[in-house]
N, C-alpha and C positions, 0 to 999 in steps of 0.2 A: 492692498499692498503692491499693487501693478508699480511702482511709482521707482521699487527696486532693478536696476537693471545690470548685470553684471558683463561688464564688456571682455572683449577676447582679450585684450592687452591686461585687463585687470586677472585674468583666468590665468595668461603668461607666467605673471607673476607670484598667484597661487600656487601652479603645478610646481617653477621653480624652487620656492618654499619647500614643498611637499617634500619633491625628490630631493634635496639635502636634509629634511627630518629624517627620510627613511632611509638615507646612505648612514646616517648618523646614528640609528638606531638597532637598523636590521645589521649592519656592514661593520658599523665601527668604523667607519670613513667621517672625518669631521670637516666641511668646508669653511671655511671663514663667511663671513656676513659680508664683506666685500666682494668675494669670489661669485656668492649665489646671488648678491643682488645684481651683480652686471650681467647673469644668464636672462638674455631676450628671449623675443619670438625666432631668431635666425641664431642661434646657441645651437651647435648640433648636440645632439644628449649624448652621444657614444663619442668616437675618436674627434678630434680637432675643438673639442667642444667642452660637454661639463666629463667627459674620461668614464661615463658611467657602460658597464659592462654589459651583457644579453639581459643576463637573471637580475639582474639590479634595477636595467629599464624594465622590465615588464614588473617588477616589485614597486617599483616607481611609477608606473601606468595605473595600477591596480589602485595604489594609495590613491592618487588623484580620483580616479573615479568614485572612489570609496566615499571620500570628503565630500562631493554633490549627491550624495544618497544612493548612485549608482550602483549596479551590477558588477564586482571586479575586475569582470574579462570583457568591458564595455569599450575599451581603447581596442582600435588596431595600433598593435606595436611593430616598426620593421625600424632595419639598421641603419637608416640614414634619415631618420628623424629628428627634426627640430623642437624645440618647445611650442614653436606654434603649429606646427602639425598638431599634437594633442591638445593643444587651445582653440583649436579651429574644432576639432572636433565634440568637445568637451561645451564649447557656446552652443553649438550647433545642437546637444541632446540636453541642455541645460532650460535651453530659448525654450525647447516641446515639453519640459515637465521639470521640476525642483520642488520637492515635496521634505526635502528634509537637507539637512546636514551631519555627517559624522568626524566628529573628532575624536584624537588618543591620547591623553594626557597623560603623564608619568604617575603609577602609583608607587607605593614598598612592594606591590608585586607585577608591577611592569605597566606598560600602557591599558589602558582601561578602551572598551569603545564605550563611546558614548554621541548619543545620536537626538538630536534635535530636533523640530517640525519649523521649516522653511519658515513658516510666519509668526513662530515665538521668537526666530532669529530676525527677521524682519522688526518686528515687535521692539528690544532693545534696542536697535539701530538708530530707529526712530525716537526715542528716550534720552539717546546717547547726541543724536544731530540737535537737541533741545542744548545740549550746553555749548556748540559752536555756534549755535547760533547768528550770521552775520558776519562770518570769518571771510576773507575772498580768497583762500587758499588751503592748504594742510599739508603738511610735512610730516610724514611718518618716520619713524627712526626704529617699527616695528615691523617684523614679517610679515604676512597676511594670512599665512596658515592656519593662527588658533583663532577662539571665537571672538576674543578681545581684539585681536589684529584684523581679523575679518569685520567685523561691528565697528569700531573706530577707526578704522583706514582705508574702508571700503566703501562698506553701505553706508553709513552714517554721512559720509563727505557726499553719495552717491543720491541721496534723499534731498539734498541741500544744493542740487548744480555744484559742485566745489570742486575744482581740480585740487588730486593729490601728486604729489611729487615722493619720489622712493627716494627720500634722507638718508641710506645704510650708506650709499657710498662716497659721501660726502664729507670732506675734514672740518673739524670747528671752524677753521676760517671762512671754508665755501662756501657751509651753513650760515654763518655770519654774512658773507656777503649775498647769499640766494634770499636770505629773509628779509623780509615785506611788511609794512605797515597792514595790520588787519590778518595777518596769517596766522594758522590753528600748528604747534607742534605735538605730537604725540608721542612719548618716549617712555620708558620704565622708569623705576628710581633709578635704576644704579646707573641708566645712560644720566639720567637727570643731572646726576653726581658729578660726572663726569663732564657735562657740558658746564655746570657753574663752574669748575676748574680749569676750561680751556677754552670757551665760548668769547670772544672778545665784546661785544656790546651785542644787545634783542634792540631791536626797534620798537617804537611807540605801537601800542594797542597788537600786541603778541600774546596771544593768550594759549597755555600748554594744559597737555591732556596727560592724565599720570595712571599707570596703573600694573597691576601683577603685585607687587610687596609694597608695604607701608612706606608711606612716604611723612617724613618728619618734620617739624618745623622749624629745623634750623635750614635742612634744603631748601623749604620754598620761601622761605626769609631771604635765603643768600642767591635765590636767584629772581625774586623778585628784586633786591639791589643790584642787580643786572638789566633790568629796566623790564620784566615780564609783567603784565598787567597783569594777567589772573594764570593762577595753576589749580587746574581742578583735579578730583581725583576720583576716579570709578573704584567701584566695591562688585567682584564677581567674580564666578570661577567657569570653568568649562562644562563641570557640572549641573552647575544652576543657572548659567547664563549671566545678565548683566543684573545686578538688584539694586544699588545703590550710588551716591557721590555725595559730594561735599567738595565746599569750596576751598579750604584749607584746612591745614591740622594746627590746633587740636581738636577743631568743630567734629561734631557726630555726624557720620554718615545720614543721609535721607535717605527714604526707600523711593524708587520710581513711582509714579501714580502705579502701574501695572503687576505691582507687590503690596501685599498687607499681611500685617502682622495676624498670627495663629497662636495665640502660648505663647511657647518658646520654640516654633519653628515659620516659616514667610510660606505666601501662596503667590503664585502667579492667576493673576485672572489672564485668561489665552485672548486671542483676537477673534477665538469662534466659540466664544462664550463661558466655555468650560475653565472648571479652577485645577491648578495644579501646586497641590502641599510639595514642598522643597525643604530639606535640613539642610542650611550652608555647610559652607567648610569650615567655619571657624565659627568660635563660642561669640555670640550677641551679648551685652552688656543694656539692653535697652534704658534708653534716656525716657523713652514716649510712646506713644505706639506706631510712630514712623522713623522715630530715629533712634540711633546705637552707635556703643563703642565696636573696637574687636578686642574679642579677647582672645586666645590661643586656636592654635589647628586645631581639627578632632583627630588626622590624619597623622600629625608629628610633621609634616615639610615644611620647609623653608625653601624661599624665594631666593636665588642667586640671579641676579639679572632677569628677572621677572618670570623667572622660569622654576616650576616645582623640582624641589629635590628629597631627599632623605637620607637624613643624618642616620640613622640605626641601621640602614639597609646599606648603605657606603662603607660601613665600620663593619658589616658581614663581611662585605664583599674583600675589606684589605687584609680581615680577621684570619681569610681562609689562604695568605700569601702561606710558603713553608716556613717560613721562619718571622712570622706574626703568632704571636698566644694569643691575643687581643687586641681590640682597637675599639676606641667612640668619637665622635665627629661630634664638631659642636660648631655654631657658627656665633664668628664673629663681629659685630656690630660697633665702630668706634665713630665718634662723630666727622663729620665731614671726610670721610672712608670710603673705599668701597666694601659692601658686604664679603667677608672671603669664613672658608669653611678650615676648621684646624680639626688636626686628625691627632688624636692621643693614642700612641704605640705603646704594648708593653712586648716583651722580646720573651721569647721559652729562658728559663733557667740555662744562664752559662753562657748566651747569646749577648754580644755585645754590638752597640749600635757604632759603624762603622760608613763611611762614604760611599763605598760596595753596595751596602744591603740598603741605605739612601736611594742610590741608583737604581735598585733592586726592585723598590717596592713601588717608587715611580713610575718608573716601565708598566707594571703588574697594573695600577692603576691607570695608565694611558691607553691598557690596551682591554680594561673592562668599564673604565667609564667615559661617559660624554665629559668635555669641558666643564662645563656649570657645576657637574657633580666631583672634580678634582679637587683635593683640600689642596691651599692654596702654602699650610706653614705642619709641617709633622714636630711632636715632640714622641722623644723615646724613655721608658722608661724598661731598664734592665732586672727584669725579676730576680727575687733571693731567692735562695735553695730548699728554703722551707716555707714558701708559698704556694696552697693546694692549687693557685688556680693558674702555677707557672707551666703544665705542662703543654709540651706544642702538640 
């Protein structure tokens, strides 16, 4: 797997990722996708720069190192650091050993670690450079932080000579005009969505890479009449890695050569021989003994912009405002939409829903969830006086 090389510019960009995960997660600081993709290697991380504070950067040093298998306190951190001070030094201890990957995916009970071996991540890479096959380019419209964004916008381009270009900060049109005959795009549904409704014309032999939540077939219908030759679509989680694709829906996913079917759970055969039994995330409907539908989480999340969320764990979280009795989240799905989450309020006895407590509970939610996990439409409903379960 020598053939993986991850360069400092590519590592920039990682760390960048990292440290807006973990303003976003540890801090409740949210950055926009345009803000963190233009932090470089000359971005200072504290004043003049990304605004990131003492305890923040070194919480933000720590993540980085964490994610290439390292030791936490592996960065020096001091206060007039750039991104590529820790990119320089991050290539530098990555070049002498990378034995693993660690990612933290959102659970109902918060980020999970979950840790990798270098060459099963290697392993998918290579799986995943089998469907660009021939591309002369790649346009990510993806972070690089999780395994998906790492796998397909990194390594995978990286296996294959392919320059990748960072698509986040780019508008439909630019996109429209930066795109090339023969270039790979990579994006989630919901950016998907979003480009079939503002993208102005793809160029001939444009072929798109889909993944994080189900992708339908009226999307890749409506953006294949936009001129996309193919949209393919990866099946995997952070958990289990990369396991499957298919070339549109409604086809069944395929398993990788590097997956087979067990029962009713997959194995990884490794790259040093050994098998490893895997339970996905979601229920298999098996066609075959290498292909299947999906059928529901095991976990209850749902994808809002390719990212895990939880619907029961959201509807805690607004349950516990003072003047909520309850709440359940539910997401909604309409065609050619984008995914958005609705929040059902029921109010204590005698509480009326008002513009204020509108205000109210907003707020409460801005200031205990990420974006992705904000219901995007509330209904209220006012409890009766002889309802046992109206009390607050």
């Amino acid at each position: 797997m020598k053939s993986f090389q991850i360069t400092e510019e590519q590592v920039v960009r990682i760390v960048a990722a990292l440290t807006a995960d973990e303003l976003a997660r540890r801090y409740g600081r949210y950055v926009e996708t345009l803000t963190q993709s233009s932090w470089g290697a000359d971005t200072p991380i504290g004043a003049g720069g990304a605004e990131v504070g003492p305890d923040q950067a070194r919480a933000s040093a720590a993540r980085a190192a964490i994610f290439f298998g390292l030791p936490e306190e592996s960065l020096t951190v001091g206060p007039e650091d750039r991104f590529g001070d820790w990119a320089r030094q991050l290539t530098a201890l990555v070049r002498r050993e990378l034995v693993s990957f660690r990612f933290h995916p959102a659970t109902h009970g918060g980020a999970a670690d979950t840790r990798h071996a270098a060459d099963d991540i290697w392993q998918d890479a290579a799986a995943v450079a089998s469907l660009i096959q021939g591309r002369r380019r790649a346009l990510s419209l993806i972070a690089p932080s999780s395994l998906l964004g790492l796998v397909s916008g990194i390594l995978a381009p990286d296996l294959l000579r392919v320059e990748v270009l960072d698509a986040r900060r780019l508008t439909p049109d630019e996109l429209a005009e930066e795109l090339r005959f023969g270039d790979a795009v990579i994006a989630t549904p919901t950016l998907w969505r979003y480009l079939a409704d503002t993208l102005p014309s793809v160029p001939n032999n444009v072929v798109g890479l889909s993944y994080g939540e189900a992708l339908n077939a009226d999307l890749a219908n409506r953006l294949r009449g936009r001129g996309l030759g193919a949209l393919r679509e990866l099946y995997g989680s952070t958990e289990t890695g990369v396991m499957a694709w298919r070339d549109s829906p409604p086809d069944p996913f395929v398993l990788f050569d590097h997956w087979r079917r067990d029962g009713s759970a997959v194995v990884r055969e490794r790259p040093n021989g050994s098998e490893l039994p895997m339970v996905p995330m979601d229920d298999f409907e098996w066609q075959s003994d290498r292909t299947f539908v999906l059928g529901k989480r095991r976990d209850g999340a749902v994808q809002i912009g390719g990212i895990n969320v939880f619907p029961k764990k959201i509807g805690e979280i607004i349950a516990a405002h003072d003047d909520v009795s309850a709440c359940t989240v539910r997401l909604s799905q309409r065609p050619n939409a984008l995914d958005r989450l609705i929040a059902h309020i029921v109010l204590p006895s005698g509480r009326r829903a008002t513009q204020d407590l509108a205000w109210s509970i907003d707020e409460w939610c801005r200031s205990r969830l990420q974006p992705p996990e904000r219901p995007r439409i509330y209904t209220f409903e006012e409890a009766s006086e002889d309802d046992p379960g109206a009390a607050a």
